[in-house]
N, C-alpha and C positions, 0 to 999 in steps of 0.2 A: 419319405421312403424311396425318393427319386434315385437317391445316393447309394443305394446297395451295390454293398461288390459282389464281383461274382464269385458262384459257389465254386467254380474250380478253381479261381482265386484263391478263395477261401483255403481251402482245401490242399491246395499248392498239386494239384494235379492238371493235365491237361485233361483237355474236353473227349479224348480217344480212349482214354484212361478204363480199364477194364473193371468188373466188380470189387476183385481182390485189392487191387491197386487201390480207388477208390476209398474200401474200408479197412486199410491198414494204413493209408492217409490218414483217414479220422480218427482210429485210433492215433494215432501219434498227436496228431492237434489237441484232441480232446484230455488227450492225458497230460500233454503240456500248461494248456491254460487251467486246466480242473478245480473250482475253488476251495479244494480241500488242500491244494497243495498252495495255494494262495489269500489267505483270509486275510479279507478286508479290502483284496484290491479290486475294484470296482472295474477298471480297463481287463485285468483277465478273466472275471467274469460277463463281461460285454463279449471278449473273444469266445469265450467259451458257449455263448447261446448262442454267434452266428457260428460256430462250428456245426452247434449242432442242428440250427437251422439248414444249412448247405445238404450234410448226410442226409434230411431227412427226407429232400428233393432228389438227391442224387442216389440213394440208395432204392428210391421206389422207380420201378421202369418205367409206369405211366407216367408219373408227375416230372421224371429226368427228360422223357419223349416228350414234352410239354417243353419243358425250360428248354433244351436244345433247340426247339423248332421258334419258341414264343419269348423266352427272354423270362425276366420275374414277371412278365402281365399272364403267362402262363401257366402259372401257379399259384398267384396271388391275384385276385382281380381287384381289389385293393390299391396293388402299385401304381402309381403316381396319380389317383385321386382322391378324393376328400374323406370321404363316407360314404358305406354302406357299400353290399356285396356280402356275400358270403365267406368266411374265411376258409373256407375249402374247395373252395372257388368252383360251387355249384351252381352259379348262377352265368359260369361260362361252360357249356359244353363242345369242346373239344372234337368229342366226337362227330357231333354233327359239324364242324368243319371237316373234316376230314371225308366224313360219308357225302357232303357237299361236291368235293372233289374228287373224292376216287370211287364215286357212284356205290358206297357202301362196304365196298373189298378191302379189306387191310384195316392198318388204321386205329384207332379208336374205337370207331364204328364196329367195324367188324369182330372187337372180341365183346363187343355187350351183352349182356346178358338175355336170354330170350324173352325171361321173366324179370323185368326189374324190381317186384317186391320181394324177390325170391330169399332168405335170409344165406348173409356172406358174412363169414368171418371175418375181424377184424387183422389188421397188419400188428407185428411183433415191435413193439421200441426198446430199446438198449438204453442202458446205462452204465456209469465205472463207482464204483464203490472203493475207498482206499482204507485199509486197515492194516495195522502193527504188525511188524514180525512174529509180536509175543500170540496175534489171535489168531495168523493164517495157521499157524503152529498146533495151537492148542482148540480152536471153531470158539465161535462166539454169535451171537443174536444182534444183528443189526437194523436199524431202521433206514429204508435205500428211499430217496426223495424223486421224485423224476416228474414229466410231465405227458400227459398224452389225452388222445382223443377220449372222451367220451359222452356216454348218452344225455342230452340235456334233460334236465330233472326241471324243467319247465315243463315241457312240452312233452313228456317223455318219449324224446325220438321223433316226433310225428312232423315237429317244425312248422306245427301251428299255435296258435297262441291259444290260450287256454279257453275253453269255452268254445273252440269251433273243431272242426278236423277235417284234414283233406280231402278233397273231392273227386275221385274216379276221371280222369282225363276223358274228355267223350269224344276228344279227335282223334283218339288211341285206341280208346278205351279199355284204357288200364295196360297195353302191352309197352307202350313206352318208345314202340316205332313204327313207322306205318310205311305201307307201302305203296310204290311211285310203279306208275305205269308210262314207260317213255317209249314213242314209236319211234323208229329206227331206220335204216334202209334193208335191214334184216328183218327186222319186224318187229314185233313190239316187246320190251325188253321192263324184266320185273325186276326192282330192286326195292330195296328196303334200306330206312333212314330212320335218325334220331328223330322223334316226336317236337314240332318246334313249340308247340301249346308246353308242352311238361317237362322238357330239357332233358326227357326218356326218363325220367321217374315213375312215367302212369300215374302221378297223381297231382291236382295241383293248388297248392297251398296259397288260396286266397288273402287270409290275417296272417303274416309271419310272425313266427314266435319273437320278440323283441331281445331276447337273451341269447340267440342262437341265428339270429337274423335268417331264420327258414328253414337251417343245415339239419338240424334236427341230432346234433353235435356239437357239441365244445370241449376246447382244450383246457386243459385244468391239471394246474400240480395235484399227482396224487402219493402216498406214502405208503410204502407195504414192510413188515416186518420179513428180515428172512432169516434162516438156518445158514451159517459155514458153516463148512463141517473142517475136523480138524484135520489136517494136511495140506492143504489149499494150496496149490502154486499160484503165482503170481503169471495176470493174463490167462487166466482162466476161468468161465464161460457158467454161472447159474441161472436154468432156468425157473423161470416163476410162472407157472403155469396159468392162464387165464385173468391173468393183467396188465396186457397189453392195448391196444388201441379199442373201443367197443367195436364191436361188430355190426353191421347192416339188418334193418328188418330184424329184428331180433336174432342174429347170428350169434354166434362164440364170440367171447373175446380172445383176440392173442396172444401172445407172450412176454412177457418182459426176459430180456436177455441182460442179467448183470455180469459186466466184467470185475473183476476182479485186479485191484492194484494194490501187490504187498510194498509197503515203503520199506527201505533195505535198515537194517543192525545196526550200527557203532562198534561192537564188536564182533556177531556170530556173521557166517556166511551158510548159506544151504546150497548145498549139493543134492539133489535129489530127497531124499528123507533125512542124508545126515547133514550134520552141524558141524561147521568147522571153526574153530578162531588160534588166534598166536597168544603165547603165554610169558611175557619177558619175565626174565627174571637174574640177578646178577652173578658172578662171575664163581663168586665162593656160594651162592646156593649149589650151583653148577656141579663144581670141584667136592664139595663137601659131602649133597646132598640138604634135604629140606621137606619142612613141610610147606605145603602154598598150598591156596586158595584159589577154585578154578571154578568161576561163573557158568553155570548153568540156567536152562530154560526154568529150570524149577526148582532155581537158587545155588546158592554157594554149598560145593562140598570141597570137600581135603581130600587132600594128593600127597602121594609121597615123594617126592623127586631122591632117585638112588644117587649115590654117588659117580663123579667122573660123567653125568650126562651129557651128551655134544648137544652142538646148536643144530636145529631143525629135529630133531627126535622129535618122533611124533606116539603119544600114548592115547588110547583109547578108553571112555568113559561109554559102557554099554547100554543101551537102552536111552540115552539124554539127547534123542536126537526127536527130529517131528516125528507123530501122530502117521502112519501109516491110511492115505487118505481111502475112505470106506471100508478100510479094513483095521485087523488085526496088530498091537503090536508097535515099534518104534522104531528109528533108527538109531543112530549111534553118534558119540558127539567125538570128532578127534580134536586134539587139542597140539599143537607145534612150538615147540622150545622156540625162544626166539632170548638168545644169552646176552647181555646189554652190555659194551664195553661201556668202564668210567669212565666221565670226563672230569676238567677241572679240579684236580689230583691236586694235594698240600704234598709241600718236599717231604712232608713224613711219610706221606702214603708211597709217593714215589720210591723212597728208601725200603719201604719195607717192599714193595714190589721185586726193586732190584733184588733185594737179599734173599727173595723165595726165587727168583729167577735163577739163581747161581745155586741153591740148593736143588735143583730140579735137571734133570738127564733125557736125552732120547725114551727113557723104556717108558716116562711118563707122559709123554706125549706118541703114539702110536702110529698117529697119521704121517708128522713129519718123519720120525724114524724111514717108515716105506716110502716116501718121499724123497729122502736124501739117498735110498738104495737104490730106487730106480734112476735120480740122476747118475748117480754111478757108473750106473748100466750103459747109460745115453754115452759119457765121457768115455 
């Protein structure tokens, strides 16, 4: 673990680098290496979980106020020895370095809680979910995989091993800080400090749970079913309400935040609700007129192409567009001539070309006609 890069490394940000900056960094990384868009490659799934290691230090203010001051020993008490510690690195409190130092004020220290069994919500985790054009379109039922904190089902939560349960701090007792009486030349000066007996938990866990090594938490893939709904843009943001990291003391659980990653068409494009795509077709459909066949979200319908159509006309198919997202209704699908010159023409073909060329006049071509008037004008 000695060899970890760093997270702003990681990240490709500097260490100044603001929240937003930050997590549009991660986004971009995360959507980069994502193994949805990579199957089977082992190295961008390696990048992809120290991605999303790095966000998940840097997006927390405590654990980033750790790593900026402490390096990875400040987040992970773990880094560079063998075994054992906590992996949420409750077995380093921080805070009590800081109240050490700054007599309590600021700090770590200074935003603890007054009651530490008090029950706290748990933090939100994010994830990127990537799905088809065809299902941001139309919603579909997905299953999103992710990882995150939660209650160990050893110990449930207590971070004792089965069979025993924590013990009320009696150098605290139970508040998790105590208070320091220091004489001064002012005179005697009261501060209050992390508990060093319970690491400010109030309580303290003689038999640790072996599965959770005392944290009274583990991280564990977990899987939740969700709802798209249809219209979905792409880089956009479902919550799942109470599946995010467990909560403290029996607090709430979090949220999960999935982003959303539409992979792009082959053929259509979205504008907003409508659909756009190009429709070649050749020269004497063009001229003549035709029926085609024009690719829809919800299959092939016929078209009539009128006669004399130019290239880039653009005709509208009403309603073939995406799902109007929470509401009502569709958009529209446009569809753009795109007229194909032949290549690789047999001297018959070229002959008959030339001989419809020389039957054909200004009034059949319109454009050149006012083309050659307005040179006219120029001369």
């Amino acid at each position: 673990m000695a060899d970890k890069r760093d997270y702003y490394e990681v990240l490709g940000v500097n260490k100044g680098s603001s929240d937003d900056e930050i997590k549009k960094a991660y986004r971009q990384a995360a959507k980069k290496y994502h193994p949805d868009l990579h199957p089977g490659d082992k190295e961008a799934e390696a990048k992809f979980k120290e991605v999303n290691e790095a966000y998940e230090v840097l997006s927390d203010k405590e654990k980033k106020a750790r790593y900026d001051q402490f390096g990875h020993a400040g987040v992970d008490p773990n880094y560079g020895a063998g075994t054992g510690g906590s992996p949420f690195g409750q077995d380093i409190d921080f805070g009590d370095i800081f109240s050490s130092v700054f007599g309590g004020f600021g700090g770590f220290g200074g935003r603890r809680s007054a009651n530490p069994n008090a029950p706290r919500r748990g933090s939100d985790v994010e994830t990127t979910l990537y799905i088809s054009f065809e299902e941001a379109a139309k919603g579909c039922k997905k299953t999103v995989s992710y990882n995150a904190v939660t209650t160990c089902h050893e110990c449930n939560g207590t971070g004792a091993q089965k069979g025993t349960s924590p013990k009320t701090c009696t150098a605290c007792q139970g508040r998790g800080q105590v208070t320091i009486n220091q004489r001064t030349p002012f005179g005697v000066v009261q501060t209050s400090r992390t508990c060093d007996a319970c690491k400010g938990r109030g309580k303290i866990v003689e038999t640790p749970c072996k599965a959770c090594n005392g944290a009274g938490r583990v991280r564990k893939k977990k899987s939740v079913e969700v709802n798209i709904p249809a219209g979905i843009s792409d880089e956009q943001v479902l919550n799942v309400s109470g599946h995010g990291n467990s909560g403290v003391n029996s607090g709430p659980a979090g949220d999960l935040h999935v982003y959303i990653g539409v992979r792009p068409h082959p053929i259509f494009e979205r504008r907003g609700d409508d659909i756009w795509c190009d429709l070649p077709i050749t020269f004497s459909q063009a001229a003549l007129g035709a029926e085609v066949t024009v690719p829809t979200l919800d299959g092939k319908v016929s078209y009539t192409i009128h006669e004399g159509t130019q290239p880039n006309d653009i005709f509208k198919l009403k309603g073939k567009g995406v799902s109007h997202l929470n509401g009502r209704g569709k958009g529209d699908q446009y569809v753009k001539i795109v007229i194909e010159v032949p290549k690789n023409l047999s001297s018959k073909q070229k002959e008959l070309i030339k001989e419809f060329e020389t039957g054909t006049s200004d009034k059949n071509y319109s454009k050149r006609k006012s083309f050659k008037d307005k040179l006219k004008d120029l001369l």
